[in-house]
C-alpha positions as CSV (number, residue, x, y, z in Angstrom):
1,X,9.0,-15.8,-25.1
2,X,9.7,-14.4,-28.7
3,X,8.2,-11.1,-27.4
4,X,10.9,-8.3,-26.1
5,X,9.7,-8.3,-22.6
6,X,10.6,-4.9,-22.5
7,X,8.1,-3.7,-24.7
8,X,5.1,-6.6,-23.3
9,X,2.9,-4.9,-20.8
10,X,3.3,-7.4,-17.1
11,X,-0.6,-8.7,-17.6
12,X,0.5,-9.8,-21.4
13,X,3.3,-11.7,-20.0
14,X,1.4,-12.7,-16.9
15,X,-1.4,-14.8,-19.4
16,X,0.9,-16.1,-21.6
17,X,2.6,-17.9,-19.2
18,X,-0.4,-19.4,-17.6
19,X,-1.3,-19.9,-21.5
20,X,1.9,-21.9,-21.7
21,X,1.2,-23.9,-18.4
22,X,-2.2,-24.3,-18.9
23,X,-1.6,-25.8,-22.7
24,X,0.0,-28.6,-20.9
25,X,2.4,-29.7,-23.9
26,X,4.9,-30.3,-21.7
27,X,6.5,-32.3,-19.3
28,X,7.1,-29.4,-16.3
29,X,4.2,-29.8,-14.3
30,X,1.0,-31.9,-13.9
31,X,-1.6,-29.8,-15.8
32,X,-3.9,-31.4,-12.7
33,X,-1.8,-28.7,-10.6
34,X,-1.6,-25.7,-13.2
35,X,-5.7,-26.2,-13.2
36,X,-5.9,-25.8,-9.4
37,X,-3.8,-23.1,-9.4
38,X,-5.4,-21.0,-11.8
39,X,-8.8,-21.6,-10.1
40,X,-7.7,-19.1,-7.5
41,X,-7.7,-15.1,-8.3
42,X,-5.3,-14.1,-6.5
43,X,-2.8,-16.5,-8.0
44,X,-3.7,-15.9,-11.5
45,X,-2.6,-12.4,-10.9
46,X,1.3,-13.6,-10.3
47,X,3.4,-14.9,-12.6
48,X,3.4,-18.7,-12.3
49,X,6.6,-20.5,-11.8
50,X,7.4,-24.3,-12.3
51,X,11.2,-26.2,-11.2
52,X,10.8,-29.8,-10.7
53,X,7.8,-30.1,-10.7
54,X,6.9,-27.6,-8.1
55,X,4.8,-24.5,-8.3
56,X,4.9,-20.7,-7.4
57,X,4.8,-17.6,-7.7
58,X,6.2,-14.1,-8.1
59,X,5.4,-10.6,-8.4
60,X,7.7,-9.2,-11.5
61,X,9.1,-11.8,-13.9
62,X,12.1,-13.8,-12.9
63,X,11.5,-11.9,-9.0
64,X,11.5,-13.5,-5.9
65,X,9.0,-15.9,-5.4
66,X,5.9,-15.0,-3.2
67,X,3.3,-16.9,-0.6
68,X,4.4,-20.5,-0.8
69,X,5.2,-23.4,-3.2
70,X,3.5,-26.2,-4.0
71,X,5.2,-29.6,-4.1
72,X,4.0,-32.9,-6.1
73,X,1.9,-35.3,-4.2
74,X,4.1,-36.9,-2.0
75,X,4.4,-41.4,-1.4
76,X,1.8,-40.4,1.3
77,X,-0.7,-38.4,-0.9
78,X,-0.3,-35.4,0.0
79,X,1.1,-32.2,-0.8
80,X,3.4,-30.4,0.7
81,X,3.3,-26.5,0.9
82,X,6.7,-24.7,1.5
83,X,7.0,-20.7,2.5
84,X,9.4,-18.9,-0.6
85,X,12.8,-20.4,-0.9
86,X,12.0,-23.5,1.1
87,X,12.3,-21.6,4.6
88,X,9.8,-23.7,6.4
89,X,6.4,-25.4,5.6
90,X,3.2,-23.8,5.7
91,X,1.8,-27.4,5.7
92,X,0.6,-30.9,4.0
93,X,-2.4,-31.0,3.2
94,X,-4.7,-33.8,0.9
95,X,-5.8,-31.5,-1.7
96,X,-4.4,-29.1,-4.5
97,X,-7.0,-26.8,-3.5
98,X,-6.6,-26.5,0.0
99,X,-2.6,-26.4,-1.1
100,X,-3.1,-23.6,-3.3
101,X,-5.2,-22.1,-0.6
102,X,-2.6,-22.0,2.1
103,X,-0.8,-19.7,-0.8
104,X,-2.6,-17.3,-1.3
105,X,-3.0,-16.9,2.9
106,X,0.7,-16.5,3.0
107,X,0.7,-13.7,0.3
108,X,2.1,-10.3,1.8
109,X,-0.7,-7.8,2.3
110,X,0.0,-5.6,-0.5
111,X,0.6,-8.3,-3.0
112,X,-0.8,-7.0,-6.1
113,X,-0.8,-8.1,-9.6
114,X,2.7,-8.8,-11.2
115,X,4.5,-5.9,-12.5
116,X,7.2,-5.1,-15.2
117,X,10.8,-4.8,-13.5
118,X,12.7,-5.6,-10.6
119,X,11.3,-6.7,-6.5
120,X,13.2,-2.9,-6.7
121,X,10.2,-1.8,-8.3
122,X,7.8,-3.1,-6.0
């Protein structure tokens, strides 16, 4: 970001990373994914994060990620949905939307829109 974070309110920095993602002019993430994603409320609300490929999603920038990640579609065509840090799988399933769906069911209860700061701040 050329912005000082510091001084960017969390819902600036929030949209211009799904800007970023949602631009597509890069080779992070399939746009196909980003799309499905964004579709849901709740996740456009959370700072979206991409590694290799794979998805999620936290509450404060560069926090702990939250709910699940998604993974690319696997040899067998489906996706594969992890819990935060890889600790177990929520599930495969054949569809980015029912992926992104088994997200935002994992979300704590009193996940609210991303914040400025630290998970300190939560």
């Amino acid at each position: 970001m050329t912005q000082d974070e510091s001084t960017t309110p969390a819902v600036d920095i929030v949209a211009a990373e799904w800007r970023y993602l949602l631009e597509g002019d890069h080779d992070l993430v399939d746009p196909t994914t980003v799309r499905a994603a964004y579709a849901q409320p709740q996740l456009r609300r959370l700072t979206p994060g991409v590694s290799h490929g794979v998805m999620f999603f936290t509450q404060q920038s560069g926090g702990t990620p939250v709910g699940g990640a998604v993974y690319p579609q696997g040899e067998d065509g489906r996706f594969w949905v992890r819990r935060p840090h890889g600790v177990g799988t929520l599930g495969r399933v054949d569809t980015l939307e029912e992926a992104f769906a088994l997200v935002v069911d994992s979300l704590p209860e009193d996940c609210g829109p991303a914040i400025e700061g630290t998970a300190r701040d939560l």
